[in-house]
N, C-alpha and C positions, 0 to 999 in steps of 0.2 A: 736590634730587636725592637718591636713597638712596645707601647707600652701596655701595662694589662693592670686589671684590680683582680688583686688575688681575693678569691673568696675565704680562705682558711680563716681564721682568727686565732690569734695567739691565748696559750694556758698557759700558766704560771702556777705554782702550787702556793697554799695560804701557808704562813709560817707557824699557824697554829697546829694543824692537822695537815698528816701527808694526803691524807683521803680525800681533802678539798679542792676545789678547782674554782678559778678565777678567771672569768672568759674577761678578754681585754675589744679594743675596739677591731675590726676588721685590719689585715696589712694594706697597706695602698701602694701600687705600684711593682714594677719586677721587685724581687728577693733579687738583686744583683751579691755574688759573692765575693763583696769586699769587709774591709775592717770593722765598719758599723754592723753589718749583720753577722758576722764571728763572734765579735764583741755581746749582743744579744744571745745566739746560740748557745754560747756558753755560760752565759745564766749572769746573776745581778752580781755578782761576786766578782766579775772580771776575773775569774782565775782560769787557765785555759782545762779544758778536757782531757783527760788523762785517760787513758784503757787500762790500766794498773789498777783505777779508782775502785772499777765497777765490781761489784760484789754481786754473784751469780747465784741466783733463785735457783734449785734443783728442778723448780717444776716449772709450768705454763705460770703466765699471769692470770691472776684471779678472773673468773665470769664478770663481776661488777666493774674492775679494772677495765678490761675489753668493753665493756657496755656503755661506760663513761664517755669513750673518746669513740663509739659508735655514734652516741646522739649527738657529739660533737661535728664530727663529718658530715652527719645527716642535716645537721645546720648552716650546712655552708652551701653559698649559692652555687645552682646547678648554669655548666655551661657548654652552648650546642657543641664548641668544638670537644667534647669527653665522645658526644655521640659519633662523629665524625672520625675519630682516635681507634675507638673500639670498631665500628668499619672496615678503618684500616690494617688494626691487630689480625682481624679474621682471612682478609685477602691474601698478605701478607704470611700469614702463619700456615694457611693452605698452602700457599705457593713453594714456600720452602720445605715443608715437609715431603712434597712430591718431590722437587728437583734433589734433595736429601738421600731421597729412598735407597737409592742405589749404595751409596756411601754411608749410611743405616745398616744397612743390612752387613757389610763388611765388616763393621766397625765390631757388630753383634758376636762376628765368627771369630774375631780376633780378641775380644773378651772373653768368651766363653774358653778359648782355648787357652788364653795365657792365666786366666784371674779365676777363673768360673765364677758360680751362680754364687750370688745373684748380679744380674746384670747391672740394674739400678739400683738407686741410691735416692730414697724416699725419706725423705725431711722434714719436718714441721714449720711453715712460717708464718710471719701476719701478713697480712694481704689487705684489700680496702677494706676500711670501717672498723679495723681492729680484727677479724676473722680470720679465721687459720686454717690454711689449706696445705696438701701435702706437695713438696715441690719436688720435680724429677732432674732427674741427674744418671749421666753413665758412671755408673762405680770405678772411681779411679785412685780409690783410697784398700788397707788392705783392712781384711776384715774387725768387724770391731773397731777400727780405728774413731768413730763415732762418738763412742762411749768414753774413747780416752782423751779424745779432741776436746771434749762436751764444755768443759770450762774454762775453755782460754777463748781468749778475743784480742783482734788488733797482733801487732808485730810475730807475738810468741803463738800465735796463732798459724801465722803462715810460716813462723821456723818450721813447725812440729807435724805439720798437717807435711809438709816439705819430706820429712824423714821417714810418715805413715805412706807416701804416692807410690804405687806400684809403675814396672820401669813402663809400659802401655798407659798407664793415667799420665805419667809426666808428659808425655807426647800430646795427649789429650787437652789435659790442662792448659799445654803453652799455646796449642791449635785455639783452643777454647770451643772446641766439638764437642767435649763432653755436656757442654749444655743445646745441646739439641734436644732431647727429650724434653724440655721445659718448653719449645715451640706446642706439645701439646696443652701444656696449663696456660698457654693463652691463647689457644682455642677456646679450651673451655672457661676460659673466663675468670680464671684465680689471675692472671699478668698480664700485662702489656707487654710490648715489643723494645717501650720505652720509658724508662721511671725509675723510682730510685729500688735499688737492688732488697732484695725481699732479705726478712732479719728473720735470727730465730726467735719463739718468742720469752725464752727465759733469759734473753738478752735484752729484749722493748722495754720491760718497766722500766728496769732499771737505766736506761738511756733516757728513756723519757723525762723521768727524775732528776736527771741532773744535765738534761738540755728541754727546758721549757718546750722550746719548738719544733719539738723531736714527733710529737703525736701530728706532724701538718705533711707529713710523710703518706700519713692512711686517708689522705685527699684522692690521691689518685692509686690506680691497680700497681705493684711494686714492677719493676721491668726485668727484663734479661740484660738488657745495656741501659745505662744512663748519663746523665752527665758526669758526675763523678767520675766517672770506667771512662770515660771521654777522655778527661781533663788530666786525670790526675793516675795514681797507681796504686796497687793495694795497702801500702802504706801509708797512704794520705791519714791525719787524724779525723777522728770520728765528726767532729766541729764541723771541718773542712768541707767532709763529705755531706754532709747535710745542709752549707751553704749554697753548694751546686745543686743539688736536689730541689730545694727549693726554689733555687732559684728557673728552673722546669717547670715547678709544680707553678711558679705565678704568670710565665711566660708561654706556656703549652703551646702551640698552635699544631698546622699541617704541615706547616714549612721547617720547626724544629725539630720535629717527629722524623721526619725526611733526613734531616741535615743528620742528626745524633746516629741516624742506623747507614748513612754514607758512610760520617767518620767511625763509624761499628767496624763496616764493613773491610776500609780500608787496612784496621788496623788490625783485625782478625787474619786479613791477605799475609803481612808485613807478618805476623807472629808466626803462622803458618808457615812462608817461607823459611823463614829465621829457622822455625825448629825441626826443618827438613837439613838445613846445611851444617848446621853447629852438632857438631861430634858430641857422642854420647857422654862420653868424660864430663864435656865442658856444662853440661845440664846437669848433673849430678852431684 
């Protein structure tokens, strides 16, 4: 990869007050995801990040919260390859949505009859600049499952959400089809094609809290795939995944945009296959 000057700057919180922020000097160079920027992610402490840790706000993060790490993004140098990114979101996201249609419209009848209404599955996330938009999804969870999901994150997260899947979401999930509706929110401009995967946001403070460089995520629009979904699998630790994230967010170009929805691509093929052949049992 060449190399790039990532515009983000690092925050750190003051040890006097949580409210405070301490803008540091600009990062220089790719965020490559090795030990030195783990080591950073995971804050001055060197202790590693834990999903156990995180203590779950019931509600949204505060307006001044969001506003903070808005002027913070808004700070950071603008570069032509975002204009060129977005471009391609829009071609791309037409494009798919037409060749989709057909296998849309199925997918719709086959919900409707196995699950019923509602078809989708409307979320809350943060998006660039700190701003929250609602993300779509085909409901493949069963009802209410939402509200009982609401405060787990990381491993016990994907037990349980595991045991809430209806038997047409599991199929769903493994395809990774159920996020076709989300090809419409980067139409409209809440995602990319490519970046790091959109959070909720009574999950953000508190991440951001206890990974300094957790807020350098709201640099660019959150993705449907990323490096992370690339590299690694949903139980990657939260650290982890924010190394590779970044490591995107400092190295962006046209060529990795390309390359990241190749191996999207592939590996969506590969899942696909897989959960056409593997017997029902053996998914359950």
């Amino acid at each position: 990869m060449t190399k790039t000057t990532m515009g983000a700057r690092r925050v750190t919180r003051s040890t006097t007050s949580k409210s405070r922020c301490v803008i540091h000097q600009p990062l220089r160079g790719p965020a490559k995801a090795g030990p030195r920027l783990l080591q950073e992610i995971r804050g001055r402490s060197g202790n590693r990040f834990s999903m156990n840790s995180v203590s779950v706000s019931p509600t949204r993060p505060s307006d001044s919260f969001i506003a903070r790490f808005d002027v913070l993004v808004e700070g950071t140098a603008k570069r032509r390859v975002d204009f060129e990114l977005r471009l391609l979101d829009i071609l791309f996201s037409t494009l798919f949505l037409l060749l989709l249609a057909p296998l849309t419209v199925l997918l719709v009848l086959a919900l409707a009859a196995t699950s019923g209404l509602p078809l989708l599955y409307r979320g809350e996330r943060i998006g660039k600049g700190g701003r929250i938009f609602t993300m779509l999804k085909f409901r493949t969870l069963r009802r209410g499952a939402e509200e009982r999901l609401g405060h787990y994150l990381g491993p016990e997260l994907v037990e349980r959400t595991h045991a809430e899947t209806t038997p047409i979401g599991r199929w769903l999930r493994a395809t990774q089809l159920d996020e076709i509706p989300q090809l419409l929110n980067v139409l409209r401009g809440h995602m990319s094609l490519v970046g790091p995967r959109p959070i909720r946001p009574r999950f953000f403070e508190e991440l951001a809290g206890e990974m300094p460089a957790y807020w350098q995520r709201l640099v660019v629009r959150p993705g449907l795939t990323g490096f992370a979904q690339v590299r690694r699998d949903y139980e990657t630790s939260m650290a982890e995944k924010l190394a590779h994230d970044l490591e995107y967010i400092a190295d962006r170009s046209v060529g990795l945009y390309l390359r990241t929805l190749g191996a999207t691509g592939w590996r969506v093929l590969r899942q696909s296959l897989r959960a056409l052949v593997t017997p029902r049992s053996a998914r359950t």
